[in-house]
NUGU-724058 format. One record per residue (C-alpha): x, y, z; residue in one letter. Coordinates in steps of 0.001 Angstrom, whole numbers, padded with zeros to 6 digits, always signed. Layout:
% NUGU-724058
XYZa ...
//
This chain:
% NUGU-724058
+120720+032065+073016x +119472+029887+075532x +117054+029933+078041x +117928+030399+081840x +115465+030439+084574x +115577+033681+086743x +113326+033420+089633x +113810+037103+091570x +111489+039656+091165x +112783+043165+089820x +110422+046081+091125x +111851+049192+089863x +111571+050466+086196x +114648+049197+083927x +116727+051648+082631x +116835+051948+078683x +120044+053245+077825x +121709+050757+080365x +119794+047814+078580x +120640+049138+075109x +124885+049126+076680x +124078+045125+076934x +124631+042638+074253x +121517+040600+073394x +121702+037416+074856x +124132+037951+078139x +123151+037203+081267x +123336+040119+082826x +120799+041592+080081x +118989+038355+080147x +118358+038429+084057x +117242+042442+083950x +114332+041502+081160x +113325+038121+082944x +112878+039519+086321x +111048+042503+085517x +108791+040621+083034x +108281+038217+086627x +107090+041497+088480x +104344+042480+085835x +103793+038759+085293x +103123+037619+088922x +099648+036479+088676x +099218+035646+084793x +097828+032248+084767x +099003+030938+081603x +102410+032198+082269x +102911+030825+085632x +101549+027490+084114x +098787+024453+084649x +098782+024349+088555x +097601+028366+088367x +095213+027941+084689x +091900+028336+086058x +091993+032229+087217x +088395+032539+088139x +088232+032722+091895x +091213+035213+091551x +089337+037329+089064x +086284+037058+091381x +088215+037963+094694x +090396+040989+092744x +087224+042314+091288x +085491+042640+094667x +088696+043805+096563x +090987+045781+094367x +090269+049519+094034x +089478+049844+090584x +091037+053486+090443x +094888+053194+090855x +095761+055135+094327x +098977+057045+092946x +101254+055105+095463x +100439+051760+093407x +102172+054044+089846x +105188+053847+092170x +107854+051193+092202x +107533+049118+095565x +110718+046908+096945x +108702+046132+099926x +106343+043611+098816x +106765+039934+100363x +106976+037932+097426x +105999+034158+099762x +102914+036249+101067x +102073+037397+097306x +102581+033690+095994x +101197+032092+098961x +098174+034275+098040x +097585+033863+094537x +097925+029931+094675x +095115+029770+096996x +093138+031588+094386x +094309+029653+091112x +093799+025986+090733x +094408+023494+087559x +091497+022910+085126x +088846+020150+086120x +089342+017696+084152x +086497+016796+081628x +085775+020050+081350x +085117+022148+078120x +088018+024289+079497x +090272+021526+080185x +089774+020043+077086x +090277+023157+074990x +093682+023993+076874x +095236+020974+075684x +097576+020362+072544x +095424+017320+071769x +095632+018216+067882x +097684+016555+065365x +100409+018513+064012x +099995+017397+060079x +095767+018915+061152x +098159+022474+061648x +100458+022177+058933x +097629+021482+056361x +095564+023913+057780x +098772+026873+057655x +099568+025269+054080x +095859+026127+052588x +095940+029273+054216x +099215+030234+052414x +098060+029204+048995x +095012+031170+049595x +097527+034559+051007x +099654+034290+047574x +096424+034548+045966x +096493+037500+043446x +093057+038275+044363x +093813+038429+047875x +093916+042369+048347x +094260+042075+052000x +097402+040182+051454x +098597+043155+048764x +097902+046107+051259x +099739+044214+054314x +102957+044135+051939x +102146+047784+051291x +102382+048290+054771x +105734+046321+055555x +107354+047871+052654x +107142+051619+053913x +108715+050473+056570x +112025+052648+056088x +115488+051406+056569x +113989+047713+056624x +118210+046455+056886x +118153+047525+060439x +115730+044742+060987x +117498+041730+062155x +115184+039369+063569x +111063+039357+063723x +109629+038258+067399x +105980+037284+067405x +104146+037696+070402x +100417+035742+071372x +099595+034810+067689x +097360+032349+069649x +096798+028194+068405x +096002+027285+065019x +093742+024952+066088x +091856+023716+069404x +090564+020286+070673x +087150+020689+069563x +084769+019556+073187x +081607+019292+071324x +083609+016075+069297x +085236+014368+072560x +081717+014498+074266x +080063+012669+070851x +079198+009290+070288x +081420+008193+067102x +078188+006865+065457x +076369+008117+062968x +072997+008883+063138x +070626+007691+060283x +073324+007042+058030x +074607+011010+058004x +078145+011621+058682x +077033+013893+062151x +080323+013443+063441x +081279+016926+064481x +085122+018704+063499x +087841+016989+066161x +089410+020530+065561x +088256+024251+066488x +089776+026513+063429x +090778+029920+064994x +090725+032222+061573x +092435+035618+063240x +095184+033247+064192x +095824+031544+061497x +096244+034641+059342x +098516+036236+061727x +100830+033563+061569x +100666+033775+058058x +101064+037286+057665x +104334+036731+059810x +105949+034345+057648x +104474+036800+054669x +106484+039905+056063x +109722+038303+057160x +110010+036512+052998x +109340+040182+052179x +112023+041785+054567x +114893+038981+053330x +113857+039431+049808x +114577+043568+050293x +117641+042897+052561x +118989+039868+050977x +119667+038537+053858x +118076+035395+056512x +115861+037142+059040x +114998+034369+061989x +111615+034180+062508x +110533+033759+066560x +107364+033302+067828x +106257+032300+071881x +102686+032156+073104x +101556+029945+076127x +098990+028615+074035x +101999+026395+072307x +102120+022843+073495x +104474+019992+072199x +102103+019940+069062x +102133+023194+068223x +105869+023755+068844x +106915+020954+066027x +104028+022282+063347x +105101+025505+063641x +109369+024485+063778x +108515+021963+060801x +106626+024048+058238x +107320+023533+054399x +107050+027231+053399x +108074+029015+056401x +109909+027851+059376x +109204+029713+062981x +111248+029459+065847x +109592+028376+069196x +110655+030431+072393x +110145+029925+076181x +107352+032355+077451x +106805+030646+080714x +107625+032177+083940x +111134+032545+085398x +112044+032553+081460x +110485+035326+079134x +112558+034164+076260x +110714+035713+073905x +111530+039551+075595x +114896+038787+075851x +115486+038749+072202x +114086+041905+071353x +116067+044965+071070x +116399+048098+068746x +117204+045825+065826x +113634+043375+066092x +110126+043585+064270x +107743+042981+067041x +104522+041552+066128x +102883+041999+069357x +099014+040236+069519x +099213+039700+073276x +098530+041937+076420x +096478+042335+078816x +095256+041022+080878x +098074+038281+081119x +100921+039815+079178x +101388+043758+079494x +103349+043613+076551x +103987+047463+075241x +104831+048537+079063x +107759+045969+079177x +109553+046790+076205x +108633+050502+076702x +111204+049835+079305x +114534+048379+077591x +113803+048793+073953x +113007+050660+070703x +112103+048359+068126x +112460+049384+064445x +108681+048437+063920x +105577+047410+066108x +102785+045582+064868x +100452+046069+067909x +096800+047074+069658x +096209+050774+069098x +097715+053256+071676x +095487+055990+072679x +096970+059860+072189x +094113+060716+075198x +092306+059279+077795x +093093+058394+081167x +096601+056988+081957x +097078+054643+084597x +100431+052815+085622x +099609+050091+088133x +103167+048224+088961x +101288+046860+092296x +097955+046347+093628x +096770+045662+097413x +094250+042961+097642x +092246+041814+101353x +092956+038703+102291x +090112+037200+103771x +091286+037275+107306x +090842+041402+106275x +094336+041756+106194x +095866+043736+103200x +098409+041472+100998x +100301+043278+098425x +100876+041646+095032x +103307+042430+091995x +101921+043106+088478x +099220+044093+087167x +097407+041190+085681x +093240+040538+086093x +092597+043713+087641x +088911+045287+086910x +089709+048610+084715x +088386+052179+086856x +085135+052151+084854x +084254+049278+087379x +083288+047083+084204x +084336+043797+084292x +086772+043512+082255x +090562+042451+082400x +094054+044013+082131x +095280+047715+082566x +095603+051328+081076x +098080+052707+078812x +100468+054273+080929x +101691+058030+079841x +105002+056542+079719x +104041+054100+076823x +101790+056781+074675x +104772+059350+075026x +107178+056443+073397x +104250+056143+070578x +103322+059737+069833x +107303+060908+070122x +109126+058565+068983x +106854+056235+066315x +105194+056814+063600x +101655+054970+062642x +101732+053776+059112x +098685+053935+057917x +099101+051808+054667x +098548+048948+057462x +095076+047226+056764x +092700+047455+059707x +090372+045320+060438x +086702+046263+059461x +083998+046533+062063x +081731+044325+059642x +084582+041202+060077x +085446+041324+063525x +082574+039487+064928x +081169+037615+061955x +081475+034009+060993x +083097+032891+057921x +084758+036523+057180x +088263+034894+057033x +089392+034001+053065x +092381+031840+054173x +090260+029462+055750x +088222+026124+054141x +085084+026298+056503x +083464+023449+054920x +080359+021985+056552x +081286+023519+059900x +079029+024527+062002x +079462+027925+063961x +080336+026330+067180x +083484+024632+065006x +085075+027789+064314x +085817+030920+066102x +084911+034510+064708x +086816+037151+063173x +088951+037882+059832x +092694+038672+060038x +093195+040684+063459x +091681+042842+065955x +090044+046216+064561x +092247+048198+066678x +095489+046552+065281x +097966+049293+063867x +101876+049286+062729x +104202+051865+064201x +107559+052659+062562x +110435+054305+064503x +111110+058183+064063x +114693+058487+062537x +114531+061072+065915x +111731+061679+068125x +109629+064448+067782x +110713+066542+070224x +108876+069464+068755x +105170+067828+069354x +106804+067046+073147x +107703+071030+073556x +103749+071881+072070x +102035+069431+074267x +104160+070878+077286x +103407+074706+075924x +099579+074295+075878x +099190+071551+078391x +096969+069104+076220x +098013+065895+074657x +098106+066322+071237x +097726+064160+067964x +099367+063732+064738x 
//
């Protein structure tokens, strides 16, 4: 399928069963996903691309004039909004990276792709490990998936970079001092990223081998540049295939449907992943954050922002917004809409190895990586994924028996 650029926004909710009528990759399907994933999308930064990278005066202005609670007209589609206003707006507030900076240095591909490939290589020998019980319980987990020959493709969302241009190294002088190699890593190793990329390759070998049949691998993140792209394309043990993510193209949406693995490690606050294909799809399995059965449930489609003439400007999506405990912090709510899908109509599997608390923030905790003589600034933290990282399975049929007791007693319920 290839990738077209759709530029229109789409404001009102898509319409499942109309969605699931379309054939994957026509353009009439194509254009529904892309434009909708353009509304929620609006003001992502690393979707829109390097002239809109740096978000921080946005985040600043949003945070200080955005109402952190969603008024209940913003949970309501709106055709109304003037997109040239909205964009007019948000490129005032987002600018390109200075360069020299530590940020503009680390949001460039400036690594060499045999650097990934090696890296991905070691970390697969080390995965195939016997001794590797993480490895053992995540194929647990992937083989209770039931009817695994529904699965025909795997889409990976936001696995992140293998590797980053390391800023402590460009600012060193290349000698040595006193005769000691001091020369720091030219490469940041990013251990929860690495593992989910090999985990991916790990589970799709596992589907074809139950199947016996080719399962295409596809994988998008922003984070991707031309280096990236040709490592990951070019692997010797496992071969992804690179989509589009940028705005106007969503490529990687478009190619899910009720038949796809998604592998979700994205969301908020630049990629509201679960509300999208809440939307137009029911995949078989979901490999994402953890959805909350209670809580508060907000559904911002819109927000109003004051311009600083005090006029009100209205903006699509819901990206960099300050959540309604006024803490400043990124992204949205669950919507109800999204934990109904969950609790109904998926099933957590809970073979799937969590992270532990004790790993998520410590140094060194990830066995797939060689961390050498790094030092702590040379490699980020973390194990394997995010503590609150789950698999759901699809319900041969929802459970519309929990629906009818939550709607009896008038509390949300868990399972």
């Amino acid at each position: 399928m290839g990738a077209h650029d759709y530029s229109g926004l789409e404001a009102d909710f898509l319409k499942l069963k109309e969605i699931q009528g379309l054939q994957l990759g026509t353009k009439e399907r194509n254009k529904k996903i892309v434009e909708r994933c353009n509304w929620y999308m609006f003001c992502a930064s690393d979707i829109r691309g390097k002239d809109y990278e740096d978000p921080h005066e946005f985040i600043l202005h949003c945070y200080q004039n955005v109402q952190a609670n969603c008024p209940p007209k913003q949970m309501k589609p709106n055709t109304k909004i003037n997109e040239s206003l909205a964009k007019a707006f948000i490129s005032k507030y987002h600018k390109p990276y200075e360069e020299g900076t530590r940020k503009y240095t680390e949001s460039r591909d400036d690594v060499e792709v045999e650097d990934i490939q090696k890296t991905l290589t070691d970390a697969w020998e080390r995965w195939k490990c016997d001794k590797n019980t993480r490895a053992h319980e995540f194929k647990q987990a992937i083989d209770s998936i039931p009817n695994p020959e529904k699965i025909k493709r795997v889409v990976c969302l936001g696995l992140g970079r293998i590797l980053m241009p390391n800023f402590g190294s460009h600012q060193q002088s290349p000698e040595k001092d006193s005769g000691n190699n001091t020369q720091r890593p030219r490469n940041i190793i990013m251990p929860r990223n690495i593992a989910q990329h090999i985990a991916a390759v790990s589970l799709v070998k596992q589907l074809e081998k139950k199947t016996n049949k080719e399962i295409p691998l596809y994988t998008a993140d922003p984070e991707y540049g031309d280096e990236h792209k040709k490592a990951l394309e070019t692997l010797p043990f496992g071969k992804f295939l690179v989509l589009d993510p940028g705005y106007g193209v969503h490529q990687q949406f478009t190619y899910i449907d009720d038949n796809t693995l998604v592998f979700d490690m994205a969301g908020p606050p630049q990629c509201p992943t679960m509300r999208i294909i809440q939307e137009f799809a029911r995949p078989v399995a979901i490999i994402t954050g953890e959805i909350p059965r209670r809580g508060k449930f907000e559904d911002r489609l819109w927000f109003e922002v004051k311009a600083e003439n005090g006029k009100e400007v209205q903006i699509p999506g819901c990206a960099h917004l300050p959540l309604p405990d006024g803490c400043f912090r990124f992204g949205g709510l669950c919507p109800r809409r999204v934990r109904d899908m969950i609790v109904y109509e998926y099933k957590q599997e809970n073979k799937f190895p969590a992270e532990k608390e004790a790993s998520a923030r410590k140094w060194g905790a990830c066995d797939l990586v060689d961390y050498g003589r790094r030092e702590k600034l040379d490699a980020q933290v973390g194990a394997y994924w995010h503590t609150d990282t789950r698999l759901y399975v699809r319900r041969s049929r929802p459970s519309y028996f929990l629906r009818f007791l939550e709607w009896c007693s008038g509390l949300l319920l868990t399972y």
